[in-house]
C-alpha positions in Angstrom: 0.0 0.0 0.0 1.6 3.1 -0.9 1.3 6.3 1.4 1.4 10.3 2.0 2.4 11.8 4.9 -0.3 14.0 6.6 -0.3 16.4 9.1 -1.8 14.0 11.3 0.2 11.1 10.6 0.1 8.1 7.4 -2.5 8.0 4.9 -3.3 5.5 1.9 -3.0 7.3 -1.4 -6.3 5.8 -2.5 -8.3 7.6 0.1 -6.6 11.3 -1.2 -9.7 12.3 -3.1 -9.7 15.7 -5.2 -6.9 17.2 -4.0 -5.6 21.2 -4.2 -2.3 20.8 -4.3 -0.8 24.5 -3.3 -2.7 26.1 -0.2 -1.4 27.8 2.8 -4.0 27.4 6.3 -2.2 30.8 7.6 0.6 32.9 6.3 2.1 35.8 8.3 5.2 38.1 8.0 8.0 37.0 9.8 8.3 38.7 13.3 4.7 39.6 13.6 3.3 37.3 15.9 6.8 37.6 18.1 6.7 41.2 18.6 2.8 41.7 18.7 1.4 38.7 19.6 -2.3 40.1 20.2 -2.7 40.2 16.5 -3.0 36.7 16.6 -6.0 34.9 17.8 -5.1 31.4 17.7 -8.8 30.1 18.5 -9.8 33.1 15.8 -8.0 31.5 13.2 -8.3 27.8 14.4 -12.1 28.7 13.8 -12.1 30.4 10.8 -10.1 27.7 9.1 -12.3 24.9 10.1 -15.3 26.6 8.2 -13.4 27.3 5.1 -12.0 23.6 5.3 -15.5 22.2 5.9 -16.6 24.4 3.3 -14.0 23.1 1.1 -15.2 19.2 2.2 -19.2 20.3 1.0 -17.6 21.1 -2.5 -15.7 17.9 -2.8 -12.6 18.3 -1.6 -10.7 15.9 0.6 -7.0 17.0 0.8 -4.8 20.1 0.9 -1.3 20.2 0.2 -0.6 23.5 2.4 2.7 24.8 0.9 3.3 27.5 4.0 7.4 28.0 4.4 9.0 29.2 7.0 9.3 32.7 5.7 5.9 32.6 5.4 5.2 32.3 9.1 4.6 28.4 8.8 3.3 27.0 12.5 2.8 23.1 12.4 1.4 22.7 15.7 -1.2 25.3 14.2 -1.8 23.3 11.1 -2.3 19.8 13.2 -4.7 22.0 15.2 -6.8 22.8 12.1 -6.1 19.1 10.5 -7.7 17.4 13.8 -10.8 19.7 13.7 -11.3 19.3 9.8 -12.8 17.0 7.4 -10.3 17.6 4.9 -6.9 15.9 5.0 -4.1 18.2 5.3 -0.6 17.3 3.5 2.2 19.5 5.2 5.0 19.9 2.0 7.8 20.5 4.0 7.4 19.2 7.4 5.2 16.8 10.0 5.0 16.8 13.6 5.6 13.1 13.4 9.3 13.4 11.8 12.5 14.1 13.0 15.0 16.2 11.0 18.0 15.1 8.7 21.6 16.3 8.5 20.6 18.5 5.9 18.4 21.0 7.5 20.3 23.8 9.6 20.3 23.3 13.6 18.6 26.7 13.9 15.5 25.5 12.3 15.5 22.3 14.0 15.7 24.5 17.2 11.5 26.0 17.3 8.0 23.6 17.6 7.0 25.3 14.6 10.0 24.4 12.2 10.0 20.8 12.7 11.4 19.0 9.6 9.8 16.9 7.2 11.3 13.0 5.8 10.3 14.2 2.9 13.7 16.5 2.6 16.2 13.9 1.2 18.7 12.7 4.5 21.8 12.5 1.4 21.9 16.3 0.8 24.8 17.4 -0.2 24.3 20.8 1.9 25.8 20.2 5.2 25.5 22.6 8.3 27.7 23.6 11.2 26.9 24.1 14.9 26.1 27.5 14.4 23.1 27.2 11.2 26.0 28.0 8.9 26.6 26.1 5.4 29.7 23.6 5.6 31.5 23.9 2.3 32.7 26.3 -0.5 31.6 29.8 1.0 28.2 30.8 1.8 26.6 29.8 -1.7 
């Protein structure tokens, strides 16, 4: 049986259904939520996601690929949140709660809840990083 990994954990590609493949749950600038953190409502937006996901379910849709980077103020524990309330499957691109993170990914991201890392990045990169988050290697390229 093959499988995806979702937000929540494994799921048989057979039961995918229609599928959008690039969403993002919630996007924010970098730095917002740190320095004013009472322009974000987590229940506010925990809510407001669940209608548009179970909207989404009424109009046949069974799986999101949410696409949200880091840059883009991607919280996994945020987009589990919204997953276990939803009726629509959510695929997490670059990260899972469930995973652990590879060589390949620098220790700073590995550091915060909401920058776990995904198996999906390939462990044999050829990027390595040192102690500090900085590239191993020929210069900074």
């Amino acid at each position: 049986m093959t499988t995806v990994e979702t937000a929540l954990g494994s799921l048989a590609t057979a039961q995918l259904g229609p599928t959008l493949m690039h969403e993002h749950i919630v996007t924010r600038s970098p730095g917002v939520h740190e320095n004013w953190p009472h322009l974000f409502e987590r229940n506010a937006i925990l809510a407001m996601a669940q209608r548009k996901l179970a909207d989404l379910h009424t109009r046949g849709i069974r799986t999101i690929v949410d696409l949200t980077t880091v840059d883009l103020g991607r919280d996994i524990d945020l987009i589990a949140d919204v997953a276990r309330r939803s009726p629509v499957q959510v695929i997490v691109a670059t990260t899972s709660p469930t995973t652990s993170c590879p060589r390949s990914v620098p220790p700073a991201s590995r550091r915060t809840r909401s920058t776990r890392c995904s198996s999906a990045i390939p462990a044999r990169s050829s990027r390595r990083w040192d102690s500090r988050g900085g590239r191993q290697g020929r210069g900074s390229g």
